[in-house]
C-alpha positions, 0 to 999 in steps of 0.5 A: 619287152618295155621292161628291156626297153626302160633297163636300156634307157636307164643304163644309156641315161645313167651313163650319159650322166656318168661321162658328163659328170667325169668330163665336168669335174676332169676340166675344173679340176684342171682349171682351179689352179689357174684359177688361184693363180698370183697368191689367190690359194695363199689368199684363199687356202680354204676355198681352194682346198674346197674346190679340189675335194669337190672336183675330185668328189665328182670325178669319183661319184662319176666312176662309181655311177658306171656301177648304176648302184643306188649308193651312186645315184644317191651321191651323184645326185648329192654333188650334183644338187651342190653343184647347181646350189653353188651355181645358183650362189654365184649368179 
């Protein structure tokens, strides 16, 4: 009974993180070229390109983490961890 309970919980858990993720990376995956607008990935090719492979890394570690494998947690838990990593730097 409390075995159902908590692959239930995990399985909304995980889901839940898996679409807010996929929504995070889908927005700034948008925006970052806004970002850069007026030469600012001419001025900044590295850092632009860098932002594009993360959101895109996210949106795919989202995917992958409806899967609920470990290799999933484990790389979403990685972007994650970067995320708040450049979070924390910027502020």
């Amino acid at each position: 009974m409390l075995d159902d309970f908590i692959r239930a919980a995990d399985a909304v858990v995980t889901r839940l993180i898996a679409g807010a993720q996929a929504l995070v990376s889908l927005v700034w995956l948008a925006v970052t070229p806004f970002m850069f607008n007026y030469g600012g990935a001419a001025a900044h090719p590295v850092a632009f390109q860098a932002w594009i492979w993360f959101w895109l890394a996210g949106l795919v570690t989202a995917i992958c983490l409806f899967s609920a494998r470990l290799w999933a947690r484990l790389s979403a838990l990685a972007w994650n961890v970067v995320l708040l990593g450049a979070a924390v730097v910027v502020i």
